[in-house]
N, C-alpha and C positions, 0 to 999 in steps of 0.2 A: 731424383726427380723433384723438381720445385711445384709447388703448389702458390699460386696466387691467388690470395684471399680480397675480393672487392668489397667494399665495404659503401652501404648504401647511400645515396647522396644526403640522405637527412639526416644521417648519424657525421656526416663531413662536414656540416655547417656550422655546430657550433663548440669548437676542439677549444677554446680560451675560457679558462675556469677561474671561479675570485671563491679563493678558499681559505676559511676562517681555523686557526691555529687554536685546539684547545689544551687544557694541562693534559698530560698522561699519554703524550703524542697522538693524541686523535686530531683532526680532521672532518670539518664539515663544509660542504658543494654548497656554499652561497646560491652562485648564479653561473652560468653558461651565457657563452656570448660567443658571435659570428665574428669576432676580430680581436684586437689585443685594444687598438684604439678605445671601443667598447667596454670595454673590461674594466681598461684604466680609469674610464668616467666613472663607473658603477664603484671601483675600488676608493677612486677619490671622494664619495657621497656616503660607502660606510662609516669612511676613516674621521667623517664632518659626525657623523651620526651618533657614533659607538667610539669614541677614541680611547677609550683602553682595550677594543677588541682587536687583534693580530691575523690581518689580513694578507694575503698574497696571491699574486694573476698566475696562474701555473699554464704550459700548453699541455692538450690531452695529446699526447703524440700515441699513444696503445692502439696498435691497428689489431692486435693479438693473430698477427702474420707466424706460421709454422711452417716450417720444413717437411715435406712425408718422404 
């Protein structure tokens, strides 16, 4: 049996993440954004801002869908 897990509309809006690369493989959520387009602006205004900090647009594709 499949189980389909829906997932709320305000958790679906904003899946395009601008995620800052630190030493020791960590990872920190800059910002969230409703498109990629978005993202890309937001990524293009850290990279003016902070240009030695390591930026990347990621999609949150985790719908965290299970099988029962």
């Amino acid at each position: 049996m499949e189980t389909l897990i829906i997932m709320p509309y305000r958790d679906r809006l904003n899946r395009w993440l601008v995620v800052r690369s630190l030493p020791n493989m960590q990872r920190i959520i800059v910002a969230r954004c409703r498109n990629r387009s978005d993202a890309d602006g937001y990524l293009h205004i850290l990279r003016r801002l902070i240009p030695d900090g390591t930026f990347i647009v990621v999609f949150d594709g985790d719908t965290d869908s299970s099988e029962v």
